[in-house]
N, C-alpha and C positions, 0 to 999 in steps of 0.2 A: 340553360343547365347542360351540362356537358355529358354523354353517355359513356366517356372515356374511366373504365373502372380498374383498378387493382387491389390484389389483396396481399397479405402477409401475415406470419404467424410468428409470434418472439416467444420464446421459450429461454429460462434463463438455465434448463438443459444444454442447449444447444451451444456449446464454449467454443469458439475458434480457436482464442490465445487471448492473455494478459498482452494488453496495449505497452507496447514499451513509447515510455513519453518521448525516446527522443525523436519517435516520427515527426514530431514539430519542429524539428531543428533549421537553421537556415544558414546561411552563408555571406562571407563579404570578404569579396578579393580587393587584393589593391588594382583594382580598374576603373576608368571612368572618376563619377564622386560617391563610389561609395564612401573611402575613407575621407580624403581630402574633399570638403564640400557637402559631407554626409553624416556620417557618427562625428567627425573631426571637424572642428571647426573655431580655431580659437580666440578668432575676431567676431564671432557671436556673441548678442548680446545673453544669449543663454547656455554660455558654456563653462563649463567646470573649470577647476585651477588644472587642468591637465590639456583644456581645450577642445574635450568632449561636449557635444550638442546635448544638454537636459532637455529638452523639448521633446528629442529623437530618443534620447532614454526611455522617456516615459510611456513612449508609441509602440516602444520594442516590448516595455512590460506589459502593457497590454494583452501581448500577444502569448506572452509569458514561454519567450521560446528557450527550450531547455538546455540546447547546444546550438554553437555557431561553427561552422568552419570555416579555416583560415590557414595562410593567405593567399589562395588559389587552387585553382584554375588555373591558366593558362599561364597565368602571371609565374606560378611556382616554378614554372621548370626552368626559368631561365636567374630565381632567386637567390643570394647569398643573404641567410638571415644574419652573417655578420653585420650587416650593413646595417640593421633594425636596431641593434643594443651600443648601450652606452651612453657617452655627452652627445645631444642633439645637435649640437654645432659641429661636430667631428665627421656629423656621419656624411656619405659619399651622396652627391646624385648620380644616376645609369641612365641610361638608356634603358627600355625597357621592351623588350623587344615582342614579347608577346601581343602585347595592345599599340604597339609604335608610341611610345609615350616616355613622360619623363618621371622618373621614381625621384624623387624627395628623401624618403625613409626617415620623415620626422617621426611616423608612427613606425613600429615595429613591435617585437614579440610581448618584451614586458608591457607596454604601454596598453597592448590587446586585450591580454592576459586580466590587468587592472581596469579595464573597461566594460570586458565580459563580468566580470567579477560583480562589478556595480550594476550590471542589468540582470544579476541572478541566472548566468549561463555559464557553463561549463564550456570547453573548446577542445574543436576535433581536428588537430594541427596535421601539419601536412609535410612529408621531407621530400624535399627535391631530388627526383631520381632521373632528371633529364639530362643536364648540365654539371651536376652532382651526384651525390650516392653514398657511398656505407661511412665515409671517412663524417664528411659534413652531415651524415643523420647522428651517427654514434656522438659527434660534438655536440650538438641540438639536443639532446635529449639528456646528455649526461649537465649540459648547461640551464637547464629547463626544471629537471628531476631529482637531481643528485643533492643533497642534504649540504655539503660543503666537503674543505678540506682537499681538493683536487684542482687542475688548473680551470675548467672551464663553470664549475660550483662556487669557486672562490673568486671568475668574475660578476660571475651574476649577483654575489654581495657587493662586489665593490661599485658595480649600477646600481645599488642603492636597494636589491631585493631579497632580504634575508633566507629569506624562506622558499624553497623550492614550489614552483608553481604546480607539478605533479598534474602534469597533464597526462590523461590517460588513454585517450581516442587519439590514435595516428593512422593516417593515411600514406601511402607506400607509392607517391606520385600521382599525379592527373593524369585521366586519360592518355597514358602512354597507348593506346591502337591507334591515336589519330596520327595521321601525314603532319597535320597544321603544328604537332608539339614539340617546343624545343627539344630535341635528343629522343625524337622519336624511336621507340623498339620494336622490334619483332617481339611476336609470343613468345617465344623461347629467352632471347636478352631479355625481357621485361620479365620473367618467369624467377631466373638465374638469379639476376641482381636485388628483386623486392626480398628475396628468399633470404640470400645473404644480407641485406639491409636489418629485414626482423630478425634476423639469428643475434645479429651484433643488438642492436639495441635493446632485447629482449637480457640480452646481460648485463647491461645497465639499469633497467629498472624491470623483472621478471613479472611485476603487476599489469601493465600495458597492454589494449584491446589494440588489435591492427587490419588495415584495411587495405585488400589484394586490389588492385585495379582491372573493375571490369570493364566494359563495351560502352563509350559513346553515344551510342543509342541503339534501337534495336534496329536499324537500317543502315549499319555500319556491314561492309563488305565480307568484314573477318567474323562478324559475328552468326554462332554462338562459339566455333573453334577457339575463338582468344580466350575463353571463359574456359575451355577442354585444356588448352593447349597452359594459361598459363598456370592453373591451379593446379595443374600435374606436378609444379615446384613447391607452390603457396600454401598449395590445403592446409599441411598439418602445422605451420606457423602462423596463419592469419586466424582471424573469428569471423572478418565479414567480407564479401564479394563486394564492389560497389557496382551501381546502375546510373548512367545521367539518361535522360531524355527531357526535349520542350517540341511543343506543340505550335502551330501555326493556322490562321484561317486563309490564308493567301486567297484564293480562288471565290472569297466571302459565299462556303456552301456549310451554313448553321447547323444544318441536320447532323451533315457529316463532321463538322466540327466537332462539336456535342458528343461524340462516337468515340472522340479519340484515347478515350480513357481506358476503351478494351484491347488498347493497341497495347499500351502499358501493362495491363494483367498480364496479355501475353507477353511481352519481354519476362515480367518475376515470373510467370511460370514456364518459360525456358531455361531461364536463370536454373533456378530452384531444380529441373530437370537435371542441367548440366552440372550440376555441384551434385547432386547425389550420386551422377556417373562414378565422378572421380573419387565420391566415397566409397564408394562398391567397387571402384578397379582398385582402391589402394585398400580394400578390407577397414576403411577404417570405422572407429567406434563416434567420431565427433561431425554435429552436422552442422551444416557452414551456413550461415545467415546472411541479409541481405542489405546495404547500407545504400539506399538511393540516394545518395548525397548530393544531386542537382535533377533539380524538376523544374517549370513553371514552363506557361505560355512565353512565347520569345518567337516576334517577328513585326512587329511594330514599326522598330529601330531602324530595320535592316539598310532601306534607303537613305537616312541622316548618315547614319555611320558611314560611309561610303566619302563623304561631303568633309570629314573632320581632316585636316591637317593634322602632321605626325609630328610628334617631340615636343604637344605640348606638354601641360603639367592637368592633372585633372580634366580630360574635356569632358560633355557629356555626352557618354557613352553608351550606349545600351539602353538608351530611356523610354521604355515599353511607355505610350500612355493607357493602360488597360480598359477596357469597355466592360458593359455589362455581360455580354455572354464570354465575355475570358472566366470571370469570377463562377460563371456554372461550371465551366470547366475544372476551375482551380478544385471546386467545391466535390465535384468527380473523382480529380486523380487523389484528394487527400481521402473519399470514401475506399478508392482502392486500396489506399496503403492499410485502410483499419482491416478489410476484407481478408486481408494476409497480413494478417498481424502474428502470427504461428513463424513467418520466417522474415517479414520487411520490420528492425529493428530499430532500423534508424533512417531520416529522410532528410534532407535538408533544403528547402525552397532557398532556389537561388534567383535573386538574391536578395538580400532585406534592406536595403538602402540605395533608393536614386536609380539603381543597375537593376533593370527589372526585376524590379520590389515593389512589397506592399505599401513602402514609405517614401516620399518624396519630398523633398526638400529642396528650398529656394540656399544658394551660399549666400550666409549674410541673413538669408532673410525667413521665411518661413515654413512651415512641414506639415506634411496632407499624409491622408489614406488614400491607398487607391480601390479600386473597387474587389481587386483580389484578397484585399487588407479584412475582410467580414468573412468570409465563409473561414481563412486560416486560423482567425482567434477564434472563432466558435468552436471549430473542432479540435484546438489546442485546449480552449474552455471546458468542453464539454465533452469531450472524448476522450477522457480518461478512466480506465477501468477495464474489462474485461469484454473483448470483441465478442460479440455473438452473431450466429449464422440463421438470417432470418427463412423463412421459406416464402419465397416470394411466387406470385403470379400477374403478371404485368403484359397489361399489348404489346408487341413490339410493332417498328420499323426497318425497314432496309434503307441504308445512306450506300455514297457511292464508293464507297470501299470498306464497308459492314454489312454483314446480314444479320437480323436478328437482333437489334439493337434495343432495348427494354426501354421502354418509355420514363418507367420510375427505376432512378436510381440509387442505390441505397444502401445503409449500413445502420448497423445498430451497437451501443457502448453500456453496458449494465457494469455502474460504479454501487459496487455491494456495500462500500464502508458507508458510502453518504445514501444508499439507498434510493441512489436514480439512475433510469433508464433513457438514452435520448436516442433519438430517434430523427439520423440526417436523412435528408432525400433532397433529389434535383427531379423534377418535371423536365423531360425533355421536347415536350410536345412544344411548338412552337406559337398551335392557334387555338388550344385546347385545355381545359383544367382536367386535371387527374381525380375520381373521385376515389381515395385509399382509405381503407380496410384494413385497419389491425390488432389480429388476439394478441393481448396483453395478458391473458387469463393466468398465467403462472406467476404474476405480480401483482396478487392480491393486496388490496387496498391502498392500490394507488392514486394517484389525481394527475392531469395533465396542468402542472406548475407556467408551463408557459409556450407560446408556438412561435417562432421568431422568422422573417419572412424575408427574402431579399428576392425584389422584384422590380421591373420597370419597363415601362410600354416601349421602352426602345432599347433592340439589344447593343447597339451602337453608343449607349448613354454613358460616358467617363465621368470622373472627379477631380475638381481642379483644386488649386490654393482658393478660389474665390469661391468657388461652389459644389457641397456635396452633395450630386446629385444621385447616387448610388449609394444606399443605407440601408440597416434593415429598421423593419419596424416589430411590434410585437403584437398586433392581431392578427393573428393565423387563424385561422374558420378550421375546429376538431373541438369533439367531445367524444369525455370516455365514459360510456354504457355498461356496468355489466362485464366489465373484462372487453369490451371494443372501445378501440378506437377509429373513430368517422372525421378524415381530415378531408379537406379541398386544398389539396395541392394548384395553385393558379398556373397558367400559361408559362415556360420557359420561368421557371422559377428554384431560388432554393431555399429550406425550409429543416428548422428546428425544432420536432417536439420534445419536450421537454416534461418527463414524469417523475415522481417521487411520493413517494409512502406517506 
């Protein structure tokens, strides 16, 4: 029996923010398989009259992700989405410079558009501001959005799409602070130009949410200036800042791995720091939100990729095969996003297909979960509703580039309409079960409905096409007393309670 205790108190006083669902959003560039080999696959024996993967459909609803974004990353800045619309036989192959590969453009916007459409997700499109800029966004969007009756509305009918697709989320380039991006900017160009991008486009369709390009990660050299320097143009045309960061275990040190999610807090809360600067230098009355629109574990790969020959068509790229302690992590950074749910609005796990994703797929042949694949849909599941801020007391640890690191980790989700409270946490202890402690008392007459548990004696343990070895199960060891709840959180584990009236 373990002497390792924590306690906590949930009060459904205690409101953080209304969870905006698109935290669960995810991502799929033309890289790698995700499209070709991944959602796309039309020599499958399970694929739709458009040569979409149903198999991969059905994996993705699952997860029930609310927005995708597309079509890059790195890939975007060097794109012409002319190249995407029209007769498929017309369209051009490139070069593609970002990933050294060759683009096809079998798939392109409408084809996306009709795909996301059939897995019950909205799309967070993206204009190229590397290589391109205000002429080719103002085209894009009036092509995309515009009702008809004009040159670029009247071709998107004659590809066969009546009806304006009315996309609402747009992204104002990739990571322009990085060196590696086609048409790399300074703060100040990249400021200038997103600025005048949303001015023009904002007069084509005035409804449209827009997304300023922040920092890379939070170990990027320019960073937080880039975030000072370019929203001094952006503020009062964007809605949301973006954040990327991915995590690595290189060094295989689990403690400090495990840690890496407070690395993250502290980026949104410099974030969030640096945007109310520039609200308070420009007096102004609106406050700017926070769009992490690439996250995940990513370092797997890194030595394959190295090894692939350039210019082919689809290699496989980026193919994380995730372990069991990637998945506590995953389970980590998505408790962070519910913890600032008051400002992280939108998240997008990159990426969801083949390209370090929760779904994997053979070309041709068949498609797995990975072990990051369970904690995502649980909290996309279950974490819907109203973030609450719990009061926690937990042992901690020091890893080697944290101090103070909290043993249990954790978030709490109080859905008022269906009358349930769930309750994530991660056990970070390695050789140890957490024995937690929690008032429930201001949710009277509730039951715990169910404890959902993802565990395994080896943090090293992946999931293959032949075997899943990483699942959860549904015996969690908690009962609720009286307004307590008494769980055993197991060794390096993550964990669902699950209450309702």
């Amino acid at each position: 029996m373990s002497n390792l205790k924590a306690k906590m108190i949930v009060d459904k006083a205690f409101k953080i923010s209304e969870v905006d669902e698109r935290i669960y959003g995810s991502f799929i560039e033309h890289m790698g398989r995700a499209v070709y080999g991944g959602i796309y696959d039309p020599e499958h024996p399970a694929a739709d009259e458009m040569g979409f993967r149903n198999d991969v459909k059905e994996l993705i609803q699952q997860l029930n992700v609310p927005i995708i974004r597309y079509p890059g990353g790195n890939f975007l800045s060097g794109y012409n989405w002319e190249d995407g619309v029209g007769p498929v036989e017309d369209r051009p192959r490139r070069l593609e410079l970002a990933w050294r590969t060759i683009e096809t453009n079998q798939v392109g916007t409408n084809e996306f558009m009709k795909w996301a459409k059939d897995v019950g997700s909205e799309v967070m499109m993206a204009v190229n501001l590397g290589t391109r800029g205000i002429d080719a966004a103002r085209n894009l969007i009036e092509y995309t959005n515009h009702p008809g009756g004009t040159y670029w509305s009247e071709l998107r009918r004659k590809h066969g799409y009546e009806q304006p697709h009315k996309i609402k989320t747009w992204c104002l380039g990739n990571e322009m602070d990085g060196p590696w991006q086609i048409g790399h900017k300074t703060m100040d160009e990249y400021g200038r130009l997103a600025l005048e991008t949303a001015r023009v486009m904002r007069l084509v369709d005035p409804s449209i949410e827009l997304v300023s390009c922040g920092s890379s990660s939070s170990s990027m050299p320019t960073f937080p200036e880039w975030e000072a320097v370019s929203l001094e143009h952006t503020y009062e045309a964007v809605d949301y800042v973006s954040l990327h960061q991915y995590f690595g275990n290189h060094d295989g040190d689990t403690s400090n791995y495990l840690a890496r999610s407070m690395e993250m807090d502290y980026f949104i809360h410099t974030v969030i720091s640096t945007a109310d600067y520039i609200k308070s230098k420009k007096r102004s009355k609106k406050t700017l939100n926070l769009s992490f629109d690439e996250w995940n574990v990513w370092y797997h790969s890194n030595e394959a990729d190295k090894k692939l020959e350039p210019w082919t068509i689809a290699p496989p790229q980026l193919e994380d095969v995730y372990n069991f302690e990637d998945a506590l992590l995953v389970g980590s950074m998505l408790m962070t996003f519910l913890r600032r749910a008051d400002r992280v609005k939108m998240a997008c796990m990159a990426q969801l297909v083949n390209v370090i994703a929760p779904i994997m797929t053979e070309t041709g042949g068949r498609s797995w979960k990975q072990t990051i694949f369970y904690p995502y849909m649980h909290a996309s599941q279950y974490g819907r509703g109203i973030s609450l801020k719990p009061v926690v007391s937990t042992p901690k640890y020091d890893a080697k580039d944290f101090t103070d690191v909290p043993y249990l980790d954790t978030a709490v989700v109080y859905n008022e309409e269906e009358e349930a409270v769930t309750i994530f946490a991660v056990n970070r202890h390695l050789s140890e079960a957490l024995n937690l402690t929690v008032d429930v008392r201001s949710f009277e007459g509730y039951r715990i409905v169910e404890h959902i548990v993802l565990e395994h004696d080896n943090l090293k343990a992946v999931n293959t096409a032949d075997e899943e070895a990483v699942r959860p199960h549904s015996n969690g060891v908690s009962q609720l007393n009286d307004g307590i709840v008494e769980a055993q959180l197991s060794r390096a584990s993550w964990h669902v309670i699950r209450l309702k009236k």
